[in-house]
N, CA and C atoms as a LAMMPS dump frame, in Angstrom:
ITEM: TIMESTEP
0
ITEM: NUMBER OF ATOMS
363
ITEM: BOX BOUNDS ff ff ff
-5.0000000000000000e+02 5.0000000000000000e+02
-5.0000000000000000e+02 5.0000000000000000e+02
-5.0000000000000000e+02 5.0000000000000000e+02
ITEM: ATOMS id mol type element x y z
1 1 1 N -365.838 -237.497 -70.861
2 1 2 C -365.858 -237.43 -69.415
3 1 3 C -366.739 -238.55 -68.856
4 2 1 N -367.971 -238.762 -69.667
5 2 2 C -368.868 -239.6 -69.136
6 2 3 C -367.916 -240.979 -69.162
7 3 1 N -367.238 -241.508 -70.3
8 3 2 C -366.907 -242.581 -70.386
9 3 3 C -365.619 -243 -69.164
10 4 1 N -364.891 -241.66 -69.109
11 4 2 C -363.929 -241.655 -68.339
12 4 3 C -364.626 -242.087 -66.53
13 5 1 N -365.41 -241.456 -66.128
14 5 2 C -366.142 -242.202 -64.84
15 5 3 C -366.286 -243.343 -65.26
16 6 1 N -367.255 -244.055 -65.906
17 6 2 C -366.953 -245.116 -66.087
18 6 3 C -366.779 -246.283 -65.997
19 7 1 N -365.497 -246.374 -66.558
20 7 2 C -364.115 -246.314 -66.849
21 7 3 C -363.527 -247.068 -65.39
22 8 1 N -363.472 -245.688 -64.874
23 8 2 C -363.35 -245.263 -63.419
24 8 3 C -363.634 -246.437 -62.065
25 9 1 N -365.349 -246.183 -62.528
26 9 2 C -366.205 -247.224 -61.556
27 9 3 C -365.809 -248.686 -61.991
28 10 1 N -365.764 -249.007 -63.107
29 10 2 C -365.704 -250.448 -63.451
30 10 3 C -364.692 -251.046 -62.932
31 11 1 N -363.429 -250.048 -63.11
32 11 2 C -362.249 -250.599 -62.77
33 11 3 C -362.087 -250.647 -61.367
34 12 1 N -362.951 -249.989 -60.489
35 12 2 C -362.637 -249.885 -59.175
36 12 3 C -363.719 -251.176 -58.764
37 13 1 N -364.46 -251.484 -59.403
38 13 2 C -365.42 -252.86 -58.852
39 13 3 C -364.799 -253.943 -59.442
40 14 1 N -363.782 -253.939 -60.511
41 14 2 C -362.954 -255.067 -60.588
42 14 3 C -361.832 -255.327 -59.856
43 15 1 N -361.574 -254.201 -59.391
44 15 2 C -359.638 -254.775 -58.52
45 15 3 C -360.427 -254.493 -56.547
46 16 1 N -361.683 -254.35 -56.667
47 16 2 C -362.545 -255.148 -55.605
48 16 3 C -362.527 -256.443 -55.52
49 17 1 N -363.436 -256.981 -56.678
50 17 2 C -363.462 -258.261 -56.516
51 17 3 C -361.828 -258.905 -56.595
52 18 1 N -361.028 -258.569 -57.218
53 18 2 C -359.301 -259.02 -57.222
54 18 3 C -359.062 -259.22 -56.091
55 19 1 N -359.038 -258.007 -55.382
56 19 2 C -358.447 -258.002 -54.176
57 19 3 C -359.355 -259.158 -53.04
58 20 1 N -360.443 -258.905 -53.038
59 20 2 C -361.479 -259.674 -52.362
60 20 3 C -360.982 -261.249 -52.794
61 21 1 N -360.557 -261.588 -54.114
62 21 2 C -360.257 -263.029 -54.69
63 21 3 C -358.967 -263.617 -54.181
64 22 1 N -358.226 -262.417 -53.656
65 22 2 C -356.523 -262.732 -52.65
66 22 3 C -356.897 -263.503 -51.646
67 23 1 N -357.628 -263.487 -50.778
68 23 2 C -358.134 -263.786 -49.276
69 23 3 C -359.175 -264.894 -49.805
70 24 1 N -360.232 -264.735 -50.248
71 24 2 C -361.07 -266.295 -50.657
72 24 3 C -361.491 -266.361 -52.294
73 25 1 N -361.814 -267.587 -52.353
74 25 2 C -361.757 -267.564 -53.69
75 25 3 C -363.826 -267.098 -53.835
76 26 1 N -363.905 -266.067 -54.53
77 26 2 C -365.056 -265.547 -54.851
78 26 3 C -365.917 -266.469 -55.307
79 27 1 N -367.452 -266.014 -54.907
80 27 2 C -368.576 -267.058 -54.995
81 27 3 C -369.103 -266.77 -56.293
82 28 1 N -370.138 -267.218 -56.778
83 28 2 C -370.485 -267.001 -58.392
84 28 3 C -371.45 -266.186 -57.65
85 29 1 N -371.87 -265.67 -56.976
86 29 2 C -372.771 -264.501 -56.551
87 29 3 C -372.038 -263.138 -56.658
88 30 1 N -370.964 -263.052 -56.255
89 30 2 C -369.977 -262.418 -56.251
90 30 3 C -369.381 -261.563 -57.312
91 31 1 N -369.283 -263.071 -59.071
92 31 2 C -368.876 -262.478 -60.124
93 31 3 C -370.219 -262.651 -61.093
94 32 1 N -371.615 -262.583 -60.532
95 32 2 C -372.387 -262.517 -61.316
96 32 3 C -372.729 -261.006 -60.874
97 33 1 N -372.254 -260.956 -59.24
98 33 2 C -372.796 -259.018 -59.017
99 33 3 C -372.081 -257.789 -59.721
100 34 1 N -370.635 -258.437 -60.186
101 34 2 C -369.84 -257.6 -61.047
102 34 3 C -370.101 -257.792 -62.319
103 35 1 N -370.328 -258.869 -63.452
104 35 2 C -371.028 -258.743 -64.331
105 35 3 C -372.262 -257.693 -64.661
106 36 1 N -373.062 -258.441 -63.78
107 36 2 C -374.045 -257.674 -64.137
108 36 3 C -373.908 -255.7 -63.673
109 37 1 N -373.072 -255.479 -62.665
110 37 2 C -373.163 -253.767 -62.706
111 37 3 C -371.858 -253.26 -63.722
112 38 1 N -371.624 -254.394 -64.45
113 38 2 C -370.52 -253.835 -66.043
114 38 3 C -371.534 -253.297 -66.718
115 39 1 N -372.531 -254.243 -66.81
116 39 2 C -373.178 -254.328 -67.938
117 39 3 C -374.566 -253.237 -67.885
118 40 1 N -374.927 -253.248 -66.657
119 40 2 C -375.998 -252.246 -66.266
120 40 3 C -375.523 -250.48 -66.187
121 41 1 N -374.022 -250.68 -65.643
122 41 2 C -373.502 -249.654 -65.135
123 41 3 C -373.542 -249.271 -66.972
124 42 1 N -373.195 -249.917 -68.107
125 42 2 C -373.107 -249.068 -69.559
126 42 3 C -373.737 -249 -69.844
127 43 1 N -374.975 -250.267 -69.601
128 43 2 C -376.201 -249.621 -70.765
129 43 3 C -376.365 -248.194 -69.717
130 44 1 N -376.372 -247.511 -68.615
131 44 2 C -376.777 -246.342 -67.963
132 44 3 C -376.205 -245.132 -68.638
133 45 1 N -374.613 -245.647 -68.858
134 45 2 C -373.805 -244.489 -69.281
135 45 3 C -374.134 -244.248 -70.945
136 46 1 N -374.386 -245.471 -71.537
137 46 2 C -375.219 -244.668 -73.011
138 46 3 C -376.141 -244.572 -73.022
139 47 1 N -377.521 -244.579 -72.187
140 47 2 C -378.927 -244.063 -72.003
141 47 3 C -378.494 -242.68 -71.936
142 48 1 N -377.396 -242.326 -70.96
143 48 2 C -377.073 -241.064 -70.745
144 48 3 C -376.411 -240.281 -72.221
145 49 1 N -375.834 -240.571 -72.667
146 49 2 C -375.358 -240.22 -73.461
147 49 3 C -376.182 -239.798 -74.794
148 50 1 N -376.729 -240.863 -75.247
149 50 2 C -378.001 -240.668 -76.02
150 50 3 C -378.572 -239.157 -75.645
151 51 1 N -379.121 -239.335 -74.412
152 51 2 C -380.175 -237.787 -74.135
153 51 3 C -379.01 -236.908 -74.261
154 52 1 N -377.742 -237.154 -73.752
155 52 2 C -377.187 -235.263 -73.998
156 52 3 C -376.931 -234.977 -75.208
157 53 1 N -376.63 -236.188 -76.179
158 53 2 C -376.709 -235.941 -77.328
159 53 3 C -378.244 -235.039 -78.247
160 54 1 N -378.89 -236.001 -77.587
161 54 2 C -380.476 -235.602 -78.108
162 54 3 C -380.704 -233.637 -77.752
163 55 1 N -380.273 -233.274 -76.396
164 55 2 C -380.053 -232.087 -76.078
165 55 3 C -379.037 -231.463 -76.063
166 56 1 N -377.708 -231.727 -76.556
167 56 2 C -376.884 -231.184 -77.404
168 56 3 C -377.328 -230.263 -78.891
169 57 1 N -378.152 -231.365 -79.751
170 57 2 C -378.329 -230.961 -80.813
171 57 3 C -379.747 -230.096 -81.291
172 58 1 N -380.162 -230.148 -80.02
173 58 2 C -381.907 -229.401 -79.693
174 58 3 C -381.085 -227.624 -79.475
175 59 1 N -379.805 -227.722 -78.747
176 59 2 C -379.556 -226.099 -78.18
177 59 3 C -378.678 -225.549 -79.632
178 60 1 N -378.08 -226.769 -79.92
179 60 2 C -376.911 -226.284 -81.599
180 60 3 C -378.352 -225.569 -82.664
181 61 1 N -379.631 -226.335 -82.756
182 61 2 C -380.494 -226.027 -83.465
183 61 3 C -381.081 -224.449 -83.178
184 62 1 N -381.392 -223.793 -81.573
185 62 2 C -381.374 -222.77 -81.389
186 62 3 C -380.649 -222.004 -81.951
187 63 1 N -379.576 -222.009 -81.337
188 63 2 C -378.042 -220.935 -81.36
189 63 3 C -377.572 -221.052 -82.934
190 64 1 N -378.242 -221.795 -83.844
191 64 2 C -377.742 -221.886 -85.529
192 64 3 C -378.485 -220.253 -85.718
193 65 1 N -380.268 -221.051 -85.29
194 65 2 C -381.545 -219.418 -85.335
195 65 3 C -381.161 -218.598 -84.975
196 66 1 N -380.49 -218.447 -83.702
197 66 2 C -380.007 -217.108 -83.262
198 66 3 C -379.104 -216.489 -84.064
199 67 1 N -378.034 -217.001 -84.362
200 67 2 C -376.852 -216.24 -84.982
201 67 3 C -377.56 -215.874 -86.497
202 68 1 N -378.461 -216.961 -86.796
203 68 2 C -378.466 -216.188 -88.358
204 68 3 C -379.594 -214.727 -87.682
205 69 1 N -380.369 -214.956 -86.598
206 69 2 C -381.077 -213.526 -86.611
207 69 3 C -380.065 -213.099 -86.533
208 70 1 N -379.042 -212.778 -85.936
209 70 2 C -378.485 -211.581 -85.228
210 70 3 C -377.174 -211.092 -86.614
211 71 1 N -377.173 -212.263 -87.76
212 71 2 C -376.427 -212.059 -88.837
213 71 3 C -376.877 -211.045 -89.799
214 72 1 N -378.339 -211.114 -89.609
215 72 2 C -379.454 -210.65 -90.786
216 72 3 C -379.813 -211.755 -91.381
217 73 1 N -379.4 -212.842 -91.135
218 73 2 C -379.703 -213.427 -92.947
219 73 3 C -381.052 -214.064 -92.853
220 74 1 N -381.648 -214.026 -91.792
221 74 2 C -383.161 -213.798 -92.213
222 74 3 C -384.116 -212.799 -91.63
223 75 1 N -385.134 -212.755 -92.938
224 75 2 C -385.768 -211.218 -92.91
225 75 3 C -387.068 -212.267 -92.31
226 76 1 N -387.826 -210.836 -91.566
227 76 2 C -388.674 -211.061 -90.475
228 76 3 C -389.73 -212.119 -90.562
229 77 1 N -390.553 -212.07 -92.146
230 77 2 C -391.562 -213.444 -92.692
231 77 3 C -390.748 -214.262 -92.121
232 78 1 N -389.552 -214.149 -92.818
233 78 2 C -388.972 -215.828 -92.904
234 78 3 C -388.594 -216.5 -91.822
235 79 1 N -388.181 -215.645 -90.415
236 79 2 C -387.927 -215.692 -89.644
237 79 3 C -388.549 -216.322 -88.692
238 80 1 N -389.904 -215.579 -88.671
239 80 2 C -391.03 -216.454 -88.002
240 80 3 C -391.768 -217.898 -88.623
241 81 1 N -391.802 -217.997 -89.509
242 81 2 C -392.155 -219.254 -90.264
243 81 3 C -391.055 -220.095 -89.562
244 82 1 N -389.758 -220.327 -90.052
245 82 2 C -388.653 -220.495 -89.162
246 82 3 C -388.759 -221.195 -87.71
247 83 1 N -389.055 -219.972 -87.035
248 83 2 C -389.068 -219.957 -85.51
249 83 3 C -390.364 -221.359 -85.444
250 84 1 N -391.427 -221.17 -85.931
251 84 2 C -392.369 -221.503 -86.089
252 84 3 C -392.155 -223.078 -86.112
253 85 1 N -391.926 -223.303 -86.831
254 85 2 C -390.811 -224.875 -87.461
255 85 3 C -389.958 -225.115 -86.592
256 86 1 N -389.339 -224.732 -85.836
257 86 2 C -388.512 -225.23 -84.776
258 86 3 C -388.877 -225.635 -82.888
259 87 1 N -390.054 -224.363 -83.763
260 87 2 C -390.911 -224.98 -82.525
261 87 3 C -391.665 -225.699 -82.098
262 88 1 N -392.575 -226.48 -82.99
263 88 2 C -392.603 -227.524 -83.518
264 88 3 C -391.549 -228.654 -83.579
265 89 1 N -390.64 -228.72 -83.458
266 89 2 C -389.606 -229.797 -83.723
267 89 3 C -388.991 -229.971 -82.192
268 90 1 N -389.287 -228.923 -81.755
269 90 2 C -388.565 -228.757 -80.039
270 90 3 C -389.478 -229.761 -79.536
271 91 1 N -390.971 -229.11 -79.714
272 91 2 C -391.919 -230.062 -78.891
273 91 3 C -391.638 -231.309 -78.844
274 92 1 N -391.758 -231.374 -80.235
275 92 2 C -392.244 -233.215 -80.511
276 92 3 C -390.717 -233.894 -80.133
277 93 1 N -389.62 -233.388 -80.157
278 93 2 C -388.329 -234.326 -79.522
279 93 3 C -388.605 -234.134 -77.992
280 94 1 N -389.06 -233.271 -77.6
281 94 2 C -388.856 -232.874 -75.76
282 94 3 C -390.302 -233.643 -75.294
283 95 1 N -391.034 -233.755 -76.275
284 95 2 C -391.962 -234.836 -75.689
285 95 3 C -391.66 -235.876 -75.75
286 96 1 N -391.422 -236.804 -77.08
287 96 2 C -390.661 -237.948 -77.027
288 96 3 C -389.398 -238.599 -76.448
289 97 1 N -388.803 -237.606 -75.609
290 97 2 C -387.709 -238.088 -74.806
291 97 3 C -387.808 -237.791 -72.847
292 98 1 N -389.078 -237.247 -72.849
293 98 2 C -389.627 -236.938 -71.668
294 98 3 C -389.648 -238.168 -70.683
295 99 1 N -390.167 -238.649 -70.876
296 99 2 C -390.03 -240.648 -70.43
297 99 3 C -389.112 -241.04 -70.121
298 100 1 N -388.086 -240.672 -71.008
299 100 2 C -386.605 -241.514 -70.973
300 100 3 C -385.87 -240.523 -69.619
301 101 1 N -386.382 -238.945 -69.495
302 101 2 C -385.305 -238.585 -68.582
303 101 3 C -386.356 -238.992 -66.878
304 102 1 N -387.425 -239.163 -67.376
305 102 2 C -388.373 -239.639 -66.163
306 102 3 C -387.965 -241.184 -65.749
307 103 1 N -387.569 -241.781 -66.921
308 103 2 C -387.621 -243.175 -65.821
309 103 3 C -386.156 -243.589 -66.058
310 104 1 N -385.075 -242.641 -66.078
311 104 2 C -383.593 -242.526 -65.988
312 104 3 C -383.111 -241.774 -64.467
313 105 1 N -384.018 -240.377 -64.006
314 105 2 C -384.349 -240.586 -62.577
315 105 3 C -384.626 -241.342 -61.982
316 106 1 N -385.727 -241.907 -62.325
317 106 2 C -386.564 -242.881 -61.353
318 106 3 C -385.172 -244.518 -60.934
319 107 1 N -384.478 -244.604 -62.037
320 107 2 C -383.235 -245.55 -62.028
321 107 3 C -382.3 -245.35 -61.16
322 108 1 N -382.217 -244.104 -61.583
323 108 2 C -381.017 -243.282 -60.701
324 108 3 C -381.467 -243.318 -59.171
325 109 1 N -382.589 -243.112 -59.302
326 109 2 C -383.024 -242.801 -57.472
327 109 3 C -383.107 -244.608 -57.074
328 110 1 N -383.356 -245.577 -57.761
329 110 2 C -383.426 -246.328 -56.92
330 110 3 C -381.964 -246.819 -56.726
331 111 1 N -381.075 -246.614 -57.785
332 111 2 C -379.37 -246.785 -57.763
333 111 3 C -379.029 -246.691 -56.428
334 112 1 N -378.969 -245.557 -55.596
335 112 2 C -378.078 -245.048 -54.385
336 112 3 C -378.813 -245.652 -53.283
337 113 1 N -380.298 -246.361 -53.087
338 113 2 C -380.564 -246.599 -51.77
339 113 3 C -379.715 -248.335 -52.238
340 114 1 N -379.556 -248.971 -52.96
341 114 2 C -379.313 -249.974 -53.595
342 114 3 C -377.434 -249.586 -53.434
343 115 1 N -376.81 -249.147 -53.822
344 115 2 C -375.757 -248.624 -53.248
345 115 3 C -375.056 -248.834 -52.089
346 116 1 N -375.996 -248.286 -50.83
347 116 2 C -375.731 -247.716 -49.792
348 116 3 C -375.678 -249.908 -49.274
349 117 1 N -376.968 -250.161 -49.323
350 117 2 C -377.023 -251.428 -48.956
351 117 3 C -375.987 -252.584 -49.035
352 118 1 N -374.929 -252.154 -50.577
353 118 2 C -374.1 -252.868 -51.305
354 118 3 C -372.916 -252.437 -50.201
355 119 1 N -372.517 -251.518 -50.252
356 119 2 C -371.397 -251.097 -49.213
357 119 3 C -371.888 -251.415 -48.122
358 120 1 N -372.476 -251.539 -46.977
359 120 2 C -372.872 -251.885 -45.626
360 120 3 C -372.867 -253.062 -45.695
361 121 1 N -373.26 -254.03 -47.072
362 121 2 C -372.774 -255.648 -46.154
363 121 3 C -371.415 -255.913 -47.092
């Protein structure tokens, strides 16, 4: 889905500039502003991707614990040792990727006033 937006956007900022290239012939300001939001617009969409992956496999790691509690197949020691160890492993990924969803907002928020400016002229 992510790739499919996209996808989406790219193609709609290229048959922009197309269409825009019918009527005058485009300035190198023009196809350096579409370059560069190809290229910005993906590295965004796999920054993104990366983290849901990263929290994809943080909730698969839960819900593995859960089902084996709720299977039996682990008895109560083992369980908590377990739990114990995962909790631990939660931290230290949800700390180390804390940054990345802080200054992936902070991107995002400056994206749309940057946006708004792009469409108005």
């Amino acid at each position: 889905v992510t790739f499919l937006m996209w996808l989406a956007t790219v193609s709609t900022s290229c048959v922009s500039l197309l269409l825009k290239s019918r009527f005058s012939m485009p300035s190198g300001m023009d196809i350096a502003h579409s370059i560069g939001f190809v290229v910005l617009s993906s590295l965004t969409a796999a920054w993104t991707q990366c983290l849901l992956s990263v929290c994809r496999a943080l909730a698969a790691l839960v819900d593995r614990f859960c089902c084996e509690m709720a299977a039996g197949v682990l008895d109560i020691p083992h369980a908590m040792e377990e739990w114990n160890v995962m909790q631990a492993v939660l931290l230290k990924v949800s700390l180390g990727i804390e940054w990345n969803f802080i200054s992936m907002l902070i991107a995002i928020g400056f994206t749309v006033p940057l946006l708004m400016v792009d469409f108005l002229s």
